[in-house]
VEXDREN-2710 file (C-alpha; in Angstrom, 1 decimal):
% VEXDREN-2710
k/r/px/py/pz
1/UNK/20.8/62.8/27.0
2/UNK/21.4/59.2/26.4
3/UNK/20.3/57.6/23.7
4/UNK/18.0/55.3/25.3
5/UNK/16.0/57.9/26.8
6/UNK/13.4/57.8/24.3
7/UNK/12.7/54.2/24.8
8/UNK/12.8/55.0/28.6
9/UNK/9.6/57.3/27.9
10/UNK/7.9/54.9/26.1
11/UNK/8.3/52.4/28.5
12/UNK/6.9/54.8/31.3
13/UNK/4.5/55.8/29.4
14/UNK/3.2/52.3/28.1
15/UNK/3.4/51.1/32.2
16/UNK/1.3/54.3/33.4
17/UNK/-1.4/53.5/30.2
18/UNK/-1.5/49.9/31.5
19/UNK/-1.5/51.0/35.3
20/UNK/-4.6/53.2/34.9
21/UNK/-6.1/50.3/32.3
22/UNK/-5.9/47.8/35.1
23/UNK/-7.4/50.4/37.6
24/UNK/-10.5/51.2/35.5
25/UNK/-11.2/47.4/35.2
26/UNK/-10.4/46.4/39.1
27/UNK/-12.9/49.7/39.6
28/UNK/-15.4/48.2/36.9
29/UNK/-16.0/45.0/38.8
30/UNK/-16.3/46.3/42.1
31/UNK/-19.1/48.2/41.0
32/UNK/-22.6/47.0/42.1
33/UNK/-24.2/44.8/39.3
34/UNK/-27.6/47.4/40.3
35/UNK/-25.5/50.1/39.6
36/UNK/-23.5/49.0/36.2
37/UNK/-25.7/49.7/32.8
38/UNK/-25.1/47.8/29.7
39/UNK/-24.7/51.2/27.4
40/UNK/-21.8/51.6/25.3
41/UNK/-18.2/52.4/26.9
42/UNK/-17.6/56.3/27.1
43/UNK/-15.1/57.4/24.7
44/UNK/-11.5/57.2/26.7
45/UNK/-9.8/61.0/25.8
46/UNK/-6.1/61.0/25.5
47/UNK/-4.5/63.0/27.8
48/UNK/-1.3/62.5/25.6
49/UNK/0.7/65.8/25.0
50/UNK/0.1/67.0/21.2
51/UNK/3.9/66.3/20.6
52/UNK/3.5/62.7/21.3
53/UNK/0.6/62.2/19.1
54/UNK/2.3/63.9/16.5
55/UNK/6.2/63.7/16.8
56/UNK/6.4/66.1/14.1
57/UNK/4.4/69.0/15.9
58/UNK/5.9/72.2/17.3
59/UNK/5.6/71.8/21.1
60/UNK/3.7/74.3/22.7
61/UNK/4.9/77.1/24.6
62/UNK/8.3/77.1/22.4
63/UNK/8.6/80.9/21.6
64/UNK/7.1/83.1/18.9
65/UNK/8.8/84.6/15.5
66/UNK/12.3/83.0/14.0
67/UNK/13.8/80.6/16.2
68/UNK/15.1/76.9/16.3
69/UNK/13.2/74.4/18.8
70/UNK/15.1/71.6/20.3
71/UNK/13.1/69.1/22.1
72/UNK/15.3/67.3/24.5
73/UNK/12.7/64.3/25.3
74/UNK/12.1/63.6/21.6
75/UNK/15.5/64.6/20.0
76/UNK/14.1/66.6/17.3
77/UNK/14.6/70.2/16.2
78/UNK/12.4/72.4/14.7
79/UNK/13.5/75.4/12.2
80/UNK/10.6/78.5/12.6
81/UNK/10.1/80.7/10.2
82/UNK/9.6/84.7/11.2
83/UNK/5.5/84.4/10.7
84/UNK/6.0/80.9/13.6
85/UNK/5.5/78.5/10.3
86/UNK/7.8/75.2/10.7
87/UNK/10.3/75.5/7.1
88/UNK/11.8/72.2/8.4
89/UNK/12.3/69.5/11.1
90/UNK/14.3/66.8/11.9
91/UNK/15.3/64.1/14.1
92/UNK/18.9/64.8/16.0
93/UNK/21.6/62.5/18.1
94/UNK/22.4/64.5/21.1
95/UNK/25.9/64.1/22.8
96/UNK/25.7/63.3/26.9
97/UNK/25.7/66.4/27.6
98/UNK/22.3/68.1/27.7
99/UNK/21.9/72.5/28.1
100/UNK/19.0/73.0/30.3
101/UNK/15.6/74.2/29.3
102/UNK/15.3/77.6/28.0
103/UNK/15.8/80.2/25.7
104/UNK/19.8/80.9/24.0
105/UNK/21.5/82.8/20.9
106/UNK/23.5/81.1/18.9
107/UNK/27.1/83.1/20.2
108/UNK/29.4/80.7/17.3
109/UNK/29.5/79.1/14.3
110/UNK/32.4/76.7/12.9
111/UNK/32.4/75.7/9.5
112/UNK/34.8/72.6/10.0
113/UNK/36.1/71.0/12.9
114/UNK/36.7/67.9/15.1
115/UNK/34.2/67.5/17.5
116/UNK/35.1/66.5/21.1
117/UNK/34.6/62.8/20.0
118/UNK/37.8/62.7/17.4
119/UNK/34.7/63.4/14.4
120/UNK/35.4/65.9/12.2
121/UNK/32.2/67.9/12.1
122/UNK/30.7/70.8/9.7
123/UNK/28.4/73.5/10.2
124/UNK/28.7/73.6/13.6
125/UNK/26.2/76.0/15.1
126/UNK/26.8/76.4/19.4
127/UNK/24.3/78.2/21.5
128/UNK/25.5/77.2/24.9
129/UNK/29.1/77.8/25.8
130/UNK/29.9/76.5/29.0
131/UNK/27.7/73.8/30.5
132/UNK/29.7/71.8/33.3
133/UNK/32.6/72.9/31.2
134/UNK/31.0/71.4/27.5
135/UNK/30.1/73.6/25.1
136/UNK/26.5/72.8/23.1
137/UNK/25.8/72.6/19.5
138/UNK/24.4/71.1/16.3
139/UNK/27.1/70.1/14.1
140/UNK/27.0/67.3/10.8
141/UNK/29.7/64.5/10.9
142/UNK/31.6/65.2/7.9
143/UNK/30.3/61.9/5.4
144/UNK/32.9/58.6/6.1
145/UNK/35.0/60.5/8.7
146/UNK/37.2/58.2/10.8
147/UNK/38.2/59.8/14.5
148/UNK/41.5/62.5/13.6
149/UNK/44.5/61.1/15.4
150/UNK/43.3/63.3/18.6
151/UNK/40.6/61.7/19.2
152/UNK/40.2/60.2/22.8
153/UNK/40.2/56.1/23.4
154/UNK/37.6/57.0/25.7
155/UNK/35.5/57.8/22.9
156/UNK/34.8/54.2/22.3
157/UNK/33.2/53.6/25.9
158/UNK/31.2/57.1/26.0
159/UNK/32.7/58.6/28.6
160/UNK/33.8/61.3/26.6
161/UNK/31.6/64.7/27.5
162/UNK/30.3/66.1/24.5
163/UNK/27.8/68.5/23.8
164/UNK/27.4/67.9/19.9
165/UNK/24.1/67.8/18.8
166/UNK/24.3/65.5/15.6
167/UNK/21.9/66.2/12.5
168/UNK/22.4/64.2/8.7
169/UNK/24.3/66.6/6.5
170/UNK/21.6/67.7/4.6
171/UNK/20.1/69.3/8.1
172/UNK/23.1/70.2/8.7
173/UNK/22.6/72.9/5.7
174/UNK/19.6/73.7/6.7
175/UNK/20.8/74.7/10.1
176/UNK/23.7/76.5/8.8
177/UNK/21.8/79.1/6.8
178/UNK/18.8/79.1/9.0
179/UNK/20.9/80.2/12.5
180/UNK/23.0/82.8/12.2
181/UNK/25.0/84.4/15.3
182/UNK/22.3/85.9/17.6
183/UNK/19.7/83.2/16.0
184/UNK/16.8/82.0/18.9
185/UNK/17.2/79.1/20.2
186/UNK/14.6/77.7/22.4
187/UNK/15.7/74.3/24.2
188/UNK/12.1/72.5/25.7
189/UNK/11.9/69.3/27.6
END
């Protein structure tokens, strides 16, 4: 998913909001005068998912027991516990290559590598092995790393097709002894 898509939502989001805003009013004043009433305005209801009123929330309909959530439209995982309690999430940096909705197991686990992109990476957790040929999975750039000498020139423009999911070291940890081979993982839009 590209990095902008976040912003992308908002936008969308922010037009539609302003979209049915300038509907109600246009709607307002072509009402009667006999029929409008000078009693408060209604309360407006939100018809905003939970996840975007809280970013932090677990979306709904992500599973039950141990499992890790990762919410491609708000690029943020989600480590559940066995009794569905949240023990940590965290914002990611997904690579341009996105798995599709659904439900994997994490099949491998890397403790140091270099990623697709020339970084060397640790705790490299993959739960998607082949999509369009790109293999899918959180991984921590290892702190100061440069590109290793095999890294691609093409990494500089983005073409490159990688499927690392990129978390801060410290999530990185947290991922590493949270999903072991076989772990849930439950990818949501």
């Amino acid at each position: 998913m590209a990095p902008s898509s976040a912003g992308f939502v908002t936008a969308l989001t922010t037009a539609a909001l302003a979209t049915v805003g300038l509907l109600g009013y246009q709607a307002s004043t072509t009402t009667p005068a006999e029929n409008r009433t000078a009693s408060a305005p209604a309360a407006v209801t939100s018809k905003v998912p939970q996840h975007r009123k809280d970013p932090t929330a677990l979306p709904a309909a992500s599973g039950t027991g141990a499992r890790v959530v990762y919410s491609l439209g708000s690029d943020r995982v989600w480590l559940v516990g066995p009794d569905d309690a949240v023990t940590r999430t965290f914002k990611v940096t997904p690579g341009n290559v996105d798995p599709a909705p659904g439900v994997y197991a994490v099949s491998s686990r890397s403790n140091l590598i270099t990623g697709t992109d020339g970084i060397p990476v640790e705790h490299v957790v993959r739960f998607a092995s082949d999509v369009d040929g790109v293999a899918i999975g959180f991984s921590a750039a290892v702190r100061d790393a440069a590109p290793g000498p095999d890294a691609s020139p093409l990494a500089d423009t983005g073409t490159v097709r990688t499927g690392g999911i990129r978390e801060s070291r410290a999530d990185g940890d947290a991922m590493w002894t949270f999903a072991m081979i076989g772990a849930q993982v439950v990818v949501v839009q």
